[in-house]
Backbone bond lengths (Angstrom), bond angles and torsions (degrees), N, CA, C in turn:
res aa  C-N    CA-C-N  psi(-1)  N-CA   C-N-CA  omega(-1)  CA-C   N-CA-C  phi
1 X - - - 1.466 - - 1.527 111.19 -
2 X 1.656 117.24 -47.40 1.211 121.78 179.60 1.724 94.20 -43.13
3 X 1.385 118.46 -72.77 1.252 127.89 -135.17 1.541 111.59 -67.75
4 X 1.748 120.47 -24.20 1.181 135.09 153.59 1.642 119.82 -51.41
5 X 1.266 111.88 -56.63 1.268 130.33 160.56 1.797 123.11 -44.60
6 X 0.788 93.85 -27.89 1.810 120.52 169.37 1.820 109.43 -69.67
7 X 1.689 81.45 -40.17 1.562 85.87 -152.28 1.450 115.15 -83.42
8 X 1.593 97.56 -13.15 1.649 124.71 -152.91 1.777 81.34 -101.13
9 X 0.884 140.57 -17.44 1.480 142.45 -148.84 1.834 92.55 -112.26
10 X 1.160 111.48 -48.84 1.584 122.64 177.41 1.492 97.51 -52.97
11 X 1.360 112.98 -61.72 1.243 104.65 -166.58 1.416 130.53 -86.44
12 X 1.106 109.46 -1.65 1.713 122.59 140.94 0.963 135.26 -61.85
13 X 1.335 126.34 -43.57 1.209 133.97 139.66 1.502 127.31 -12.49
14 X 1.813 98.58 -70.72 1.714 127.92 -169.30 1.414 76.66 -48.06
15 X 1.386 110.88 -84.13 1.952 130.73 -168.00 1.578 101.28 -15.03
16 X 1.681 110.94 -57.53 1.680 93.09 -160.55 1.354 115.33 -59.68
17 X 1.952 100.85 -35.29 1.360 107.98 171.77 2.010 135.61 -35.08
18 X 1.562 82.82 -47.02 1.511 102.08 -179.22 1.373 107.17 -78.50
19 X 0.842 116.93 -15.06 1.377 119.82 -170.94 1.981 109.07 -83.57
20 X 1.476 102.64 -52.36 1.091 113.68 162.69 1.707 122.97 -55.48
21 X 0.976 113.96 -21.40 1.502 117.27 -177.45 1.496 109.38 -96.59
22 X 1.351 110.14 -23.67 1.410 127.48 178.08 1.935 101.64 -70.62
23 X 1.084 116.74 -47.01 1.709 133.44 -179.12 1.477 87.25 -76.57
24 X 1.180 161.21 -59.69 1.295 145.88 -142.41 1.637 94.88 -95.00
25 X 1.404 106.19 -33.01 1.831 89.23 -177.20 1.730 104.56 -78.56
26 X 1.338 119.05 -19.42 1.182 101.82 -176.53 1.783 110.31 -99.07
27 X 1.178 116.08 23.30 1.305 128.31 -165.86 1.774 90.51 -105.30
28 X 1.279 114.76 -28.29 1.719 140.08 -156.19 1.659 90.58 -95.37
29 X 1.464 118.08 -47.40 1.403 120.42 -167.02 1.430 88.58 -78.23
30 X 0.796 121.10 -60.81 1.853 117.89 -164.33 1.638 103.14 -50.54
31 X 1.266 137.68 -27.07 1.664 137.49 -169.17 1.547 79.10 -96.03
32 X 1.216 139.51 -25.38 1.214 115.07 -167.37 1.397 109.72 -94.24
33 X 0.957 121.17 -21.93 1.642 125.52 173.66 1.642 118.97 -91.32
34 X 1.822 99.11 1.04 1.431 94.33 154.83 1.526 116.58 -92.79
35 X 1.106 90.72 -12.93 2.130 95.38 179.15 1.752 104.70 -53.62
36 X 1.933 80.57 -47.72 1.276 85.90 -156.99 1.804 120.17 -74.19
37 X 1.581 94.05 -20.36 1.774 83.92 165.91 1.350 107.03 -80.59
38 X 1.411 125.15 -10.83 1.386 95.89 169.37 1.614 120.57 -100.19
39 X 0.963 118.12 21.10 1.660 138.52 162.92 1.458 117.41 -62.38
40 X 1.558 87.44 -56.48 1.429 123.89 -170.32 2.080 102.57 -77.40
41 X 1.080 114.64 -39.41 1.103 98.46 177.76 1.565 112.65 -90.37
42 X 1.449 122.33 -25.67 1.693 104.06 149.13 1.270 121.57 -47.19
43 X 1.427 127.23 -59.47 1.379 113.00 160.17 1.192 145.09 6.49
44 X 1.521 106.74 -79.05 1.391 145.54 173.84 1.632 120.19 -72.03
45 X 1.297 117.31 4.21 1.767 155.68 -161.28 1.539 94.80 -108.25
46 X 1.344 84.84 -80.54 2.058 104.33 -154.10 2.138 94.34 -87.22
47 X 0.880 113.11 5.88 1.269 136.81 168.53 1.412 104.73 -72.34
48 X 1.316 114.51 -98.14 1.480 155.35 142.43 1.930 85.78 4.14
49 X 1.560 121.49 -55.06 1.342 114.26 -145.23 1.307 96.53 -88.21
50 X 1.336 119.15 -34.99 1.520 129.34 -162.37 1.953 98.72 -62.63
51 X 1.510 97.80 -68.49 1.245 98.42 -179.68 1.642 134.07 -44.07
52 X 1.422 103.58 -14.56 1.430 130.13 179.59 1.330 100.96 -69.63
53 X 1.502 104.59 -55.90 1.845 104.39 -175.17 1.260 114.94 -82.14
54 X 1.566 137.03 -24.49 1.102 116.83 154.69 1.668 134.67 -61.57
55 X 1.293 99.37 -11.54 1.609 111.52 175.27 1.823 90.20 -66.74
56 X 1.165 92.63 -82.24 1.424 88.42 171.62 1.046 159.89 5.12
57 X 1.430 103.41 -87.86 1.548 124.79 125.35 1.725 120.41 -5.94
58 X 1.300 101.08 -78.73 1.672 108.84 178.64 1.309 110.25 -43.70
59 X 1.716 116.31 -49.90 1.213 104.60 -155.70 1.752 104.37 -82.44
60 X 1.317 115.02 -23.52 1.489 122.38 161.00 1.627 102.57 -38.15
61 X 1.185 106.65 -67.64 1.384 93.00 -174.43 1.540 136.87 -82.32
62 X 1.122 80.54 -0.82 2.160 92.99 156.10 1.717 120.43 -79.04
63 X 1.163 95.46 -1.75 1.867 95.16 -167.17 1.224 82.59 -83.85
64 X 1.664 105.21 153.97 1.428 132.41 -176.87 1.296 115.39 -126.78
65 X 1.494 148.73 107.13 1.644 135.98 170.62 1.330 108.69 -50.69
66 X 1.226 100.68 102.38 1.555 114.98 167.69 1.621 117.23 -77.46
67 X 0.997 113.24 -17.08 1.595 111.42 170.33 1.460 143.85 -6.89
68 X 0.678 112.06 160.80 1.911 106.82 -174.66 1.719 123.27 114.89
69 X 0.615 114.53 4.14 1.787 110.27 -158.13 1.973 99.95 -164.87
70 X 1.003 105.59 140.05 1.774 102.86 174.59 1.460 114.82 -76.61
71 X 1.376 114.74 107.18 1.327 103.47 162.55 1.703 142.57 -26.18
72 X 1.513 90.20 -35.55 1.588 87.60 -179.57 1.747 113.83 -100.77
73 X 1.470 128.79 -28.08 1.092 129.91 149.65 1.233 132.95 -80.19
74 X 1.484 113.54 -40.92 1.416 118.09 -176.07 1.345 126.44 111.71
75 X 1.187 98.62 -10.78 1.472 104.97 -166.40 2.162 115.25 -89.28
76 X 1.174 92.41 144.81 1.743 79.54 -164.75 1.628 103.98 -67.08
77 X 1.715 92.03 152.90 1.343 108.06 -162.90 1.741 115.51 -87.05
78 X 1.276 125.49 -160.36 1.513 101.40 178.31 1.196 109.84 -102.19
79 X 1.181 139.56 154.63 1.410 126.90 -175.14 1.787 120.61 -53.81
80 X 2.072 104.24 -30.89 1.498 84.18 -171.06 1.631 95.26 -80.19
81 X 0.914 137.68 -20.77 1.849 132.72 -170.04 1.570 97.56 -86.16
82 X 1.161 114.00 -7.98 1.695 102.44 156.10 1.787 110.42 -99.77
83 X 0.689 131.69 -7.16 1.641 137.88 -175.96 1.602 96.97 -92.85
84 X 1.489 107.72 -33.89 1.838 97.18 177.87 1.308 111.39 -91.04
85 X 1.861 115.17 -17.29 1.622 107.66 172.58 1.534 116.74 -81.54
86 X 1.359 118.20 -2.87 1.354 130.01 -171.45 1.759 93.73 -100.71
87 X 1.184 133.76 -48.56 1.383 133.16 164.33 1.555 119.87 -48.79
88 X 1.064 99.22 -43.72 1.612 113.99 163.45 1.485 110.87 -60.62
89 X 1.493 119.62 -55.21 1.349 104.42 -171.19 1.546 122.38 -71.50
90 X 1.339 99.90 -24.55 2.189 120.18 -163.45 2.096 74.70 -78.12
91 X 1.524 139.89 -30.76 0.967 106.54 -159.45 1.658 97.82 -101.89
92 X 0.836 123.51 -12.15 2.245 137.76 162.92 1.464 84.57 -42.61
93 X 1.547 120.53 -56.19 1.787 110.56 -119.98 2.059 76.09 -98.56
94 X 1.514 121.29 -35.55 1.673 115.61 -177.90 1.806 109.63 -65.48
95 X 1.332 95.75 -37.81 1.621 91.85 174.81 1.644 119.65 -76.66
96 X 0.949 120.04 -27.79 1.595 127.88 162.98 1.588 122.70 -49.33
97 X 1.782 90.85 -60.68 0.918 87.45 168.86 1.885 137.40 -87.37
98 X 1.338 93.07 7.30 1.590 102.62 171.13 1.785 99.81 -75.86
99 X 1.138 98.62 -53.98 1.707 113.41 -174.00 1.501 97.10 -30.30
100 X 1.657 106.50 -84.73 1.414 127.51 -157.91 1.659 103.60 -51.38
101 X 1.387 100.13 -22.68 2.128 100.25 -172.01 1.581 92.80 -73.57
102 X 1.677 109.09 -47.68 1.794 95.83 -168.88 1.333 115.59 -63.43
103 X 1.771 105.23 -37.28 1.384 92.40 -165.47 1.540 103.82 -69.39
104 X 1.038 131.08 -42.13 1.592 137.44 157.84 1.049 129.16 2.75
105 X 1.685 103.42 -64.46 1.677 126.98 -177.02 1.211 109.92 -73.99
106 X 1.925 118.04 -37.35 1.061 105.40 -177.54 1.616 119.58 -71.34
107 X 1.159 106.70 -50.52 1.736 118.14 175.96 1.512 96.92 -43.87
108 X 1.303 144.22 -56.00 1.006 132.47 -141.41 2.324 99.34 -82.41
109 X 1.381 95.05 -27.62 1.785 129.02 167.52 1.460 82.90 -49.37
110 X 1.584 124.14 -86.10 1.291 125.78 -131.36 1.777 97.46 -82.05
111 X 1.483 126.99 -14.46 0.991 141.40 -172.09 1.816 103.52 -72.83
112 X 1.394 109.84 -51.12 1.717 115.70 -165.78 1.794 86.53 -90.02
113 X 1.087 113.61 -13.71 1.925 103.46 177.54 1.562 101.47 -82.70
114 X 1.289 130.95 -34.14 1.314 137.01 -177.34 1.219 108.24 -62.31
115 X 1.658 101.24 -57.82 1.444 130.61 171.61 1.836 124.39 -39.37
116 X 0.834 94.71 -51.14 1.645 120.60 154.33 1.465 130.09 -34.61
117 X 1.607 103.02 -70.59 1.379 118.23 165.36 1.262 131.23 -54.05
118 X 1.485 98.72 -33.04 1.683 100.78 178.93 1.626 120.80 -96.45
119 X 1.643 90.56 -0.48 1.410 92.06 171.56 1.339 102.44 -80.63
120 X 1.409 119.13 -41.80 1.422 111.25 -155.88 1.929 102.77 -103.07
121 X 1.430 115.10 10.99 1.569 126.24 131.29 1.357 128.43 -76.86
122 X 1.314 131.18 -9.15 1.384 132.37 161.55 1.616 112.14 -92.77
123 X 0.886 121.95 -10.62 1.574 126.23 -175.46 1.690 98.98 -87.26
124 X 1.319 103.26 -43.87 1.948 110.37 168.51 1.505 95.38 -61.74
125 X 1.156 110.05 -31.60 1.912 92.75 -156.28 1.363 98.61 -64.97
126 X 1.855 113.98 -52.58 1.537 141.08 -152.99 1.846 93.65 -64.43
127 X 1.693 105.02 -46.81 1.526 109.88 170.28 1.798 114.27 -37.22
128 X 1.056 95.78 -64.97 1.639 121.57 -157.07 1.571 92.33 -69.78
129 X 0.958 131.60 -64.83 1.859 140.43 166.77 1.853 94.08 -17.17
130 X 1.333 89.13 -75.77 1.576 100.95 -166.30 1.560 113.34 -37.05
131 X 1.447 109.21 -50.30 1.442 122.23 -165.35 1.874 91.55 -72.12
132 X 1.589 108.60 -50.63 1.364 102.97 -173.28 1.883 121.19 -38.87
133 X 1.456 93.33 -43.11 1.292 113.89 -174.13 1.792 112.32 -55.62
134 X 1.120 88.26 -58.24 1.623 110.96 -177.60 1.533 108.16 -48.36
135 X 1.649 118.61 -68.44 1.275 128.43 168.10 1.826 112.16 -25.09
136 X 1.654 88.28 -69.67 1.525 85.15 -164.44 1.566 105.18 -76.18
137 X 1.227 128.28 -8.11 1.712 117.54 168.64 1.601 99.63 -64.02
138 X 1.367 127.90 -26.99 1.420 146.86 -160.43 1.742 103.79 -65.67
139 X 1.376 96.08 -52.19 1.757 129.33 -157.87 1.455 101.32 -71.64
140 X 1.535 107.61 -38.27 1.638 115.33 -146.88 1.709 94.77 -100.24
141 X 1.580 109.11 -29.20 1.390 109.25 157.61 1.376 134.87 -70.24
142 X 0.727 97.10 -12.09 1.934 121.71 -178.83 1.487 108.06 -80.91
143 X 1.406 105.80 -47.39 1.986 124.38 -170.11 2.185 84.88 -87.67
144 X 0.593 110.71 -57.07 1.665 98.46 162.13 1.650 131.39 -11.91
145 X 1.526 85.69 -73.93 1.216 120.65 166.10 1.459 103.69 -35.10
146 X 1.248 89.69 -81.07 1.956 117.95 -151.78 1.647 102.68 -42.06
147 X 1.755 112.01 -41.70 1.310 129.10 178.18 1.331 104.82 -71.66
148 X 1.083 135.02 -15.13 1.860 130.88 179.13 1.886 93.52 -83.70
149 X 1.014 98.72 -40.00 1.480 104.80 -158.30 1.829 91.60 -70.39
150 X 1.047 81.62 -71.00 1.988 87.37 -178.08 1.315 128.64 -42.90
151 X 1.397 103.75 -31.81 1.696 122.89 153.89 1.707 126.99 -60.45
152 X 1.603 84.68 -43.82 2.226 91.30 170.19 1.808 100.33 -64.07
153 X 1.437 88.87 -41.32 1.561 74.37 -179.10 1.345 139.05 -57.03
154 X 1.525 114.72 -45.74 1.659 136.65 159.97 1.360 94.60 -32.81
155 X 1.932 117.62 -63.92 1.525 101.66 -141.70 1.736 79.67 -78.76
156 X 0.785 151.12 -56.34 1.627 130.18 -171.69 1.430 141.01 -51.24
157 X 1.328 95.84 -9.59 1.608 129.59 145.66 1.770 124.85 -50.65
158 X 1.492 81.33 -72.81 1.709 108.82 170.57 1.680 98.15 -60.87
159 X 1.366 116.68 -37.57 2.067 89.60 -167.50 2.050 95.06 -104.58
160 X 0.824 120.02 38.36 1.095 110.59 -174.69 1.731 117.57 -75.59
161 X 1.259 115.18 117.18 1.345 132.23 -174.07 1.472 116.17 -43.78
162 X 1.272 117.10 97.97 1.768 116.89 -179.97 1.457 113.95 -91.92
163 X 1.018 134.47 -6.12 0.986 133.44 148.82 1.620 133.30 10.24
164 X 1.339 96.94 -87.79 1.904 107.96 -171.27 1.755 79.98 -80.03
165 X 1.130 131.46 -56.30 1.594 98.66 174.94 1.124 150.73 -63.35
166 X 1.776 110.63 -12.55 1.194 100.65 131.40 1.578 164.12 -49.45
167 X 1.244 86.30 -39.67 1.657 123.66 165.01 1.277 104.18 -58.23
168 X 1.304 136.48 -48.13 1.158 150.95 -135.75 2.157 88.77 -103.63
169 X 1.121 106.06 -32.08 1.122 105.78 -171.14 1.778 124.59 -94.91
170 X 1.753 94.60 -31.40 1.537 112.61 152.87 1.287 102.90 -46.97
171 X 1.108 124.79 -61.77 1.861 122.05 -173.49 1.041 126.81 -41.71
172 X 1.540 100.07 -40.43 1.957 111.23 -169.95 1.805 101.83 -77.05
173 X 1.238 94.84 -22.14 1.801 110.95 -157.49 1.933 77.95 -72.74
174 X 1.291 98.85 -65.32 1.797 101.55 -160.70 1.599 97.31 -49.29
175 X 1.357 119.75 -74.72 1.278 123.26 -168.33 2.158 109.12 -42.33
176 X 1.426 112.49 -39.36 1.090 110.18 166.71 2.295 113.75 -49.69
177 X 1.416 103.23 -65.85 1.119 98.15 160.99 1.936 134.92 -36.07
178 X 1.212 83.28 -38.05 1.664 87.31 174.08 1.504 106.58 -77.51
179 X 1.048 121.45 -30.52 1.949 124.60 172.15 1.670 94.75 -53.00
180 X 1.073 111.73 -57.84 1.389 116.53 -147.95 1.460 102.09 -55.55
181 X 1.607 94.78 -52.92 2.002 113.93 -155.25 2.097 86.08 -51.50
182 X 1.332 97.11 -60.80 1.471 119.69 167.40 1.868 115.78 -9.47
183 X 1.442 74.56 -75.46 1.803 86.74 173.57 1.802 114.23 -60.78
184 X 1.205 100.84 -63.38 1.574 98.10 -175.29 1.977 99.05 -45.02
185 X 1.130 102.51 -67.45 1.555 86.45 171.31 1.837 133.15 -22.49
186 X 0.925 84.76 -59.13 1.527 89.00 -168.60 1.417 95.53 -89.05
187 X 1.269 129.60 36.70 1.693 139.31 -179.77 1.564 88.52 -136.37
188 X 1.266 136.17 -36.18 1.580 120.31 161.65 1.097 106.60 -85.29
189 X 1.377 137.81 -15.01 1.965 122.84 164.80 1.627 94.44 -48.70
190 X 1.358 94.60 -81.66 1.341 111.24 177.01 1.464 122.26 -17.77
191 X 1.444 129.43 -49.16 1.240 119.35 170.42 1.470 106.81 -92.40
192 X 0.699 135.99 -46.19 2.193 123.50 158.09 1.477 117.13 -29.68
193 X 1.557 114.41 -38.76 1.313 107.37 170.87 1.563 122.69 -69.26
194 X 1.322 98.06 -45.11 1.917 119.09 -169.36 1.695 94.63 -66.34
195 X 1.198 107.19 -24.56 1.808 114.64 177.30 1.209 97.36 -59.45
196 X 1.406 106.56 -83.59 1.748 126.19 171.19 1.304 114.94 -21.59
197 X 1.150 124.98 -62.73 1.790 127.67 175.10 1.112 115.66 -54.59
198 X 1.590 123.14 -28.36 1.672 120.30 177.58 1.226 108.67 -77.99
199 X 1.780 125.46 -40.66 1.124 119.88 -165.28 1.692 102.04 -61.78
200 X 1.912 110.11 -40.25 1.456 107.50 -157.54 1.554 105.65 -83.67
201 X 1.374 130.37 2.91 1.317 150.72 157.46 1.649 103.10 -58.65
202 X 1.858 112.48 -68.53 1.025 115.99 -170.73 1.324 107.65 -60.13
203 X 1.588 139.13 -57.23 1.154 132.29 -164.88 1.513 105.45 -73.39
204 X 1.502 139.75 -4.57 1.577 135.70 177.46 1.546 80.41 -91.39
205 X 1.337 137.79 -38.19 1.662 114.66 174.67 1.503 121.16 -57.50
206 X 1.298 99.02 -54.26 1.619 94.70 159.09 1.361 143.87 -52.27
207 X 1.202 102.98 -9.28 1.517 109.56 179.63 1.432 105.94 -100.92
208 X 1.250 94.95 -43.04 1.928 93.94 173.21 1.059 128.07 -68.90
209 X 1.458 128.43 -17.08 1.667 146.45 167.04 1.670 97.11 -65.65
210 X 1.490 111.07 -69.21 1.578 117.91 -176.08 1.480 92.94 -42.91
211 X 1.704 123.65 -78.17 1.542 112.51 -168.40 1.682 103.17 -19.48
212 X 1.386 106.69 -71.90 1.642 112.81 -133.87 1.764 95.75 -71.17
213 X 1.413 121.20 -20.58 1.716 113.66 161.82 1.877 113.75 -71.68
214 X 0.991 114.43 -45.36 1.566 112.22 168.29 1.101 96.66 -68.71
215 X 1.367 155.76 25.19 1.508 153.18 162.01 1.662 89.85 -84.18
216 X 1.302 94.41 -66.99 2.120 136.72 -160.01 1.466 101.53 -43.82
217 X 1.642 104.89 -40.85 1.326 125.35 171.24 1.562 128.63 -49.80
218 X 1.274 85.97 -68.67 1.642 104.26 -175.58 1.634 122.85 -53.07
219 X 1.713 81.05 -28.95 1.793 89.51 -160.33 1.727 91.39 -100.01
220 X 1.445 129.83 -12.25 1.272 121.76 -179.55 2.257 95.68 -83.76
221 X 1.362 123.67 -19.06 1.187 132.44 179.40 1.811 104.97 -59.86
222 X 1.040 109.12 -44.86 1.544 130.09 -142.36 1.730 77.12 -94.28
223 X 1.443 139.21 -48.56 1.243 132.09 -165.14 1.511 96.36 -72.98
């Protein structure tokens, strides 16, 4: 029993262990799946930004020099003040589109760097999952265990051999009986004696009554 009891104690032990490693890996998964929503919401950022500048972009390159004619009258313009609004416009539509390409490249940069991280934060997660899994399949086999064991124990509880304590208890029972027979005995000494003492009470009364009339005697002789 000790040595079961030993054994059931070991593996409670193991359990708290696993148990604790089971809370620290998922203490590890939870910081890691905050990385990862925030991975994920850079993502969804420089995502968001890229597509912005290719809109952009496009519409940069849909613009057309409309030139020729005055906007506010109408009337056509001169060729060199249209040659400098057309220089003007070809240099709107190169700087735009320089703009919209960097900011572009970069978002689309900061997008696969984000992108990146959370790949190689889900590979910890998928790591850490795995081990989580493992542990607590580990833990739950262990508490299995522990309940087989704790159960042998009950039923060896429940069948436990009474036997020599019975035996053991017949004895006390007999030897009790022998007190008793014992006692009642020496409870009729006891009243045979207390008999005896009254009678030798009664007959020292009688003798002392007789004295004190052969007293009554003597001295009524002498008068």
């Amino acid at each position: 029993a000790e040595k079961v009891l030993a054994e059931r104690e070991k593996l409670l032990g193991k359990k708290d262990t696993l148990y604790n490693t089971v809370e620290q890996i998922t203490a590890d998964m939870n910081k890691i799946t905050l990385r990862l929503n925030s991975y994920k919401s850079e993502m969804n950022t420089w995502l968001t930004e890229a597509k912005r500048c290719k809109a952009e972009l496009d519409a940069v390159k849909e613009r057309k020099f409309t030139g020729g004619t005055c906007p506010t009258c109408g009337q056509r313009l001169p060729a060199k003040r249209l040659e400098a609004m057309k220089v003007k416009f070809e240099k709107s539509v190169a700087d735009d589109t320089e703009t919209y390409t960097k900011s572009g490249i970069a978002a689309q940069e900061k997008y696969k760097s984000a992108k990146a991280e959370a790949e190689k934060a889900q590979k910890e997660f998928d790591a850490l999952k795995k081990k989580h899994d493992k542990t607590s399949a580990e833990r739950d086999a262990i508490g299995t265990e522990i309940a087989d064991i704790t159960a042998r124990i009950k039923t060896a509880e429940n069948e436990f051999d009474s036997t020599e304590l019975d035996s053991e208890i017949t004895s006390i029972d007999s030897q009790i009986d022998g007190l008793e027979e014992e006692y009642k005995n020496c409870q009729s000494q006891i009243s045979e004696l207390t008999a005896q003492a009254s009678e030798i009470n009664r007959q020292f009364a009688l003798i002392e009554n007789n004295l004190q009339i052969d007293q009554k005697v003597e001295a009524l002789k002498k008068d």
